[in-house]
N, C-alpha and C positions, 0 to 999 in steps of 0.2 A: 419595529418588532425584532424580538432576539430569533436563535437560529430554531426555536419552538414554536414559535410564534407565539410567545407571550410577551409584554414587555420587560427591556430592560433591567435586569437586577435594581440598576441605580434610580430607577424611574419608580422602582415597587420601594425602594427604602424610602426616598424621600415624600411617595403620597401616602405611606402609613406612619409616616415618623420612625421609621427602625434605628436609631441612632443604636449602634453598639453597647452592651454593658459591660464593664469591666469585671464588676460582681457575677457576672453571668459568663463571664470565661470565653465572650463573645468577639471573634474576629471572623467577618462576613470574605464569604472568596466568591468574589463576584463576576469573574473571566468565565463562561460556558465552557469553552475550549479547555479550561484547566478541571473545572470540574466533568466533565465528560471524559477526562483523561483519569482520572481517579474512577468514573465507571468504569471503564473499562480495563482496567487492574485489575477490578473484580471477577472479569470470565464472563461467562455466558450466562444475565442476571433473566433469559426469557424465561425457564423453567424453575424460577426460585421467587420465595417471599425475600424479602430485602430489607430489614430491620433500618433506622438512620435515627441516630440520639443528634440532636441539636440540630435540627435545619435550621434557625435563623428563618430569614426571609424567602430561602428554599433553593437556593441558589445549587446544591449536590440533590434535591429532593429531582428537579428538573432533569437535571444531567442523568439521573437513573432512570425517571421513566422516558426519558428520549432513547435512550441506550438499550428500552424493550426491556424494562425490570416487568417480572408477571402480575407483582404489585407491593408497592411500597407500606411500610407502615414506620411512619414518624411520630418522636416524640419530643413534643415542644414543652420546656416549663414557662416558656415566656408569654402569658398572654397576646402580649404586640403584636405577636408574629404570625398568629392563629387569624387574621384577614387574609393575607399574603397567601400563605398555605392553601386558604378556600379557593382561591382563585385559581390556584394551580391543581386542585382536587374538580374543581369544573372540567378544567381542560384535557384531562384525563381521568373519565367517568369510570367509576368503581374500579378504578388501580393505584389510588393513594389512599390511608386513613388517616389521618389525624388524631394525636393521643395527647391531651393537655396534662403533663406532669411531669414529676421527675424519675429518671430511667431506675435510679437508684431504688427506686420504694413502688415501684409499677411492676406489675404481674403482670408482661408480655405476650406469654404462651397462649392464654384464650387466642389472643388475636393473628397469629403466624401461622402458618401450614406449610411443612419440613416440604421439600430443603430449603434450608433459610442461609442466606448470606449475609453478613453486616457490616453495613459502609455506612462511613461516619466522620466527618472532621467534627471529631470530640473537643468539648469544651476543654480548655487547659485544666479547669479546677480539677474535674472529674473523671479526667482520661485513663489515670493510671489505673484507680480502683476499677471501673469499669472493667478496664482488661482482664484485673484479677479476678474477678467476678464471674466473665464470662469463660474464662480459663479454667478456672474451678470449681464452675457450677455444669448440669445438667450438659450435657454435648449437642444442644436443640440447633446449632450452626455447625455449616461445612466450610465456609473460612470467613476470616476478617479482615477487613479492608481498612485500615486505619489513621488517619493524620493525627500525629505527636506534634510537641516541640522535638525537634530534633535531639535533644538529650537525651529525651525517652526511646528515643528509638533507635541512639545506640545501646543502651543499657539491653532493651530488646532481643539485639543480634549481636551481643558482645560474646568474645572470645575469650575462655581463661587466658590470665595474665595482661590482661588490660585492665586498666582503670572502670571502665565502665560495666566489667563482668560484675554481676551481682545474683539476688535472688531472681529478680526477673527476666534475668538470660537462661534462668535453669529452671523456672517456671514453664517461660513461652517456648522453650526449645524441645523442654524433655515430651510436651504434646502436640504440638506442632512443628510444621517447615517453616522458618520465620525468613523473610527477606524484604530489604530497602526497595521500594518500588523505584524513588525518586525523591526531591528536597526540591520546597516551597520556598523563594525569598519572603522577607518580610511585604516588599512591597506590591506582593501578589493579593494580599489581604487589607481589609478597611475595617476598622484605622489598621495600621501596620502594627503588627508585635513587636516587640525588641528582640527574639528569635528568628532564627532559619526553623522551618518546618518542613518535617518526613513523614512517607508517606509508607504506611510498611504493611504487607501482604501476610496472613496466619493462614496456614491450611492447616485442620487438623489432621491427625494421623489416627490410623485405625486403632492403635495401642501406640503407648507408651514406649518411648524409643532405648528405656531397659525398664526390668520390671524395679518397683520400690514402690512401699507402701508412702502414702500422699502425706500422708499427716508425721511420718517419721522424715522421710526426705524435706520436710516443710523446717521442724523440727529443729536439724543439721545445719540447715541453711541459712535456718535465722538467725542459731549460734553462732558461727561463723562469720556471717556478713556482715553482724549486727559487730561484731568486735573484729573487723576486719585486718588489722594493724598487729594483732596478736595473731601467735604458732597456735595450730588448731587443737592440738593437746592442752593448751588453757583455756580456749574457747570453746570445746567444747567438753571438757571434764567435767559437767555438771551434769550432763544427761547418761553418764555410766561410767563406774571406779573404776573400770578396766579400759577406758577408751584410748588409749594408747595402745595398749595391744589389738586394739579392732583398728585402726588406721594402720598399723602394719600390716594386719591380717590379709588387707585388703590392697597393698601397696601401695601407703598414704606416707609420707613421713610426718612421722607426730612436731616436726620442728616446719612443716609445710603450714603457709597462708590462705585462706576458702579461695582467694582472686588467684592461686593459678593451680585450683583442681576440677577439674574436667566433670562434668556432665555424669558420665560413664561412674569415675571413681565415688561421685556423692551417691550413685543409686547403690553402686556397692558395699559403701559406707552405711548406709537406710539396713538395706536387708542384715550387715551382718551385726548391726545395733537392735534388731528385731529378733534376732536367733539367741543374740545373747541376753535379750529380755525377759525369752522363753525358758531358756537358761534349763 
């Protein structure tokens, strides 16, 4: 018996057949002690529901309700794995659900009651858009708990003037405190990735860390990022004939690149491309 007293990860995969899918973005982490360490990165899961896309074989579904999650709700699209799961929803009577489908196209909300926390070794296919999703939809979570491949999760918490600053450092930054919890080897997971995996902690913030309207800040950042290698007075001269004088205005230099302007200076860039909209 494992430290739940259920068996063994490796004992539940091979008497259901869980062999990994590659199509399914599926790398099993089957250590208690690592996933229990990932619960508790999360804070104190006794007074929260607890969202988790992709248990697999359950191997993080466990480590949360050991950890005193108030009740789990998972979403599996794998068939397979929906035995495994029952077994673990015995063992912990009315504090796990089980949801068969994909997180992408499932209306979550019936089934959660605020405050909701979300921990998840996300599938690789799916990780990133999820984030945006949850970033940029309804605020129904108070933080997220999250395993990347490690490249996503510098892009995450990247700093202007790095390579890996882009839109989704100014996504997850400008709504939340974003931070690396810690980094998975490959050989902590079955079968192993060809990546290191991180593990990176979102809390939202009450507001927006300067004000800009979503859809203009969205906007900027996609001109910009998207032609990253070009002065932003070419990149972004499509969205107003005077944008040049609005990167001045704001203390941009129109001969400046998106990867190393600040957080701060694209919300101020948002609002003064809004004023001059209004014109």
């Amino acid at each position: 018996m494992s430290l739940d007293g259920l068996p063994p990860l490796r004992d539940v995969i091979a008497r259901h057949d869980l062999s990994a899918k590659k199509a399914l973005g599926q790398n099993f982490l089957l250590d208690l002690n690592l996933t229990s360490k990932i619960a508790r990165a999360a804070g104190d899961l006794s007074t929260h529901d607890v969202l988790e896309v992709g248990p697999g074989p359950g191997g993080l579904t466990r480590a949360l309700l050991m950890e005193g999650a108030r009740k789990v709700v998972a979403v599996e699209r794998d068939p397979r794995c929906l035995p495994a799961l029952t077994e673990v929803a015995a063992h912990y009577p009315g504090r796990l659900e089980v949801i068969e489908g994909d997180a992408l196209k499932t209306d979550l909300g019936p089934h959660l009651i605020s405050p909701v926390r979300i921990v998840a070794n996300l599938p690789y296919n799916v990780g990133t858009e999820l984030l945006v999703r949850w970033i940029e939809g309804p605020p129904f979570w108070d933080t997220l708990t999250l395993m990347f491949q490690k490249e996503v999760a510098d892009r995450i918490i990247a700093q202007p003037g790095t390579s890996a600053y882009g839109r989704l450092a100014i996504l997850a930054q400008w709504t939340c405190e974003a931070r690396r919890v810690f980094d998975l080897p490959p050989s902590a997971f079955t079968p192993p990735p060809k990546v290191t995996s991180s593990v990176v902690h979102l809390a939202r913030l009450p507001e927006p860390r300067f004000p800009a309207n979503p859809r203009t800040l969205s906007q900027i950042t996609a001109a910009g990022f998207n032609q990253r290698r070009k002065m932003l007075r070419s990149s972004l001269k499509s969205l107003h004939p005077d944008m040049e004088e609005l990167l001045q205005s704001v203390g941009i230099a129109p001969t400046e690149r998106a990867e190393r302007v600040s957080l701060e200076a694209f919300c101020a860039l948002a609002r003064a491309l809004d004023a001059a909209r209004k014109g």
